[in-house]
C-alpha positions in Angstrom: 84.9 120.6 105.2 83.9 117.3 106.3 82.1 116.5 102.9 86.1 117.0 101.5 87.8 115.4 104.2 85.4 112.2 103.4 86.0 112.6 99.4 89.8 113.0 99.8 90.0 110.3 102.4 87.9 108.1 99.5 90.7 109.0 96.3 93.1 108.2 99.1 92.2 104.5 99.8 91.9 104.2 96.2 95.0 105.6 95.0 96.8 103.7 98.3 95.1 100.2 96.6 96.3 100.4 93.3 100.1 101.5 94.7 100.2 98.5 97.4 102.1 96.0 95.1 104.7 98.8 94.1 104.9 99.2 97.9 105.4 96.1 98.9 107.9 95.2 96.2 109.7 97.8 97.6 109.9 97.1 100.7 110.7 93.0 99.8 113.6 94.6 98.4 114.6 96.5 101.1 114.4 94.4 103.6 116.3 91.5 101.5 118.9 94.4 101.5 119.6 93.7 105.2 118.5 90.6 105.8 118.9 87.1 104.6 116.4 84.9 103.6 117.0 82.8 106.4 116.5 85.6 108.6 113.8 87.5 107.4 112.0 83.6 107.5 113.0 83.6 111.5 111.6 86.8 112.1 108.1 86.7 110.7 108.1 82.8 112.5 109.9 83.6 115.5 108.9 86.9 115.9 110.5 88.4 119.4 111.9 84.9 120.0 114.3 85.1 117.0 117.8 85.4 117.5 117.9 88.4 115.1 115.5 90.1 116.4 118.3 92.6 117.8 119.8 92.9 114.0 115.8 93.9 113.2 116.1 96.4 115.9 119.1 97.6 115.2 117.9 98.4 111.6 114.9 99.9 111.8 116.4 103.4 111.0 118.2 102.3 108.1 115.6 100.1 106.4 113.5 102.8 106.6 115.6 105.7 105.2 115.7 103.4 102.3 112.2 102.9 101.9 112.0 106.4 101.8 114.5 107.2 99.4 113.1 104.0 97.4 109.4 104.8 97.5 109.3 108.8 98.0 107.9 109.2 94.4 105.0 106.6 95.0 103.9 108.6 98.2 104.0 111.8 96.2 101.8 110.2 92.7 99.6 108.9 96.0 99.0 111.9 97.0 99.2 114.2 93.9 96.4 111.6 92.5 94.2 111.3 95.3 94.1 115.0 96.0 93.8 115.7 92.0 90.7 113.7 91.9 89.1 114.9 94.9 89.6 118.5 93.7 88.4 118.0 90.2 85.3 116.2 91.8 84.3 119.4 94.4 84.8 121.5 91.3 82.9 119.6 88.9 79.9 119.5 91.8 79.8 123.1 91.6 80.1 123.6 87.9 83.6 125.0 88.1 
């Protein structure tokens, strides 16, 4: 179990790697859903000091419902690949 845990965990990081620029346009576009440019700027300079740091608050539920609905696919093909490989490399060890 461990030996699997450690070979999943392995396709995992790879298959998270080659996805991160898919995730992160996503969730540029998301966030530019709720926020301005002039307020997303505030935030990641201001940080808790910004006067919309109460709009961030407040829209932490939506923004992520919509990365969910906007990136639910990617975390499936993540996992689907990542679990695929790992499977087909225990069973190829074996001579499956």
């Amino acid at each position: 179990l461990p030996e699997a845990r450690k070979l999943v965990s392995g396709h995992l990081d790879a298959s998270i790697a080659a996805r991160q620029s898919t995730w992160n346009q996503n969730l540029n576009a998301v966030y530019r859903e709720f926020f301005s440019d002039a307020e997303l700027i505030s935030l990641a300079n201001e940080k808790a000091s910004s006067p919309f740091t109460q709009k961030f608050q407040r829209n932490r539920g939506p923004v992520g419902g919509r990365m969910q609905e906007l990136s639910s696919e990617l975390v499936e093909e993540t996992i689907k690949e990542a679990l695929t490989k790992a499977y087909n490399e225990m069973t190829d060890a074996r001579g499956e």
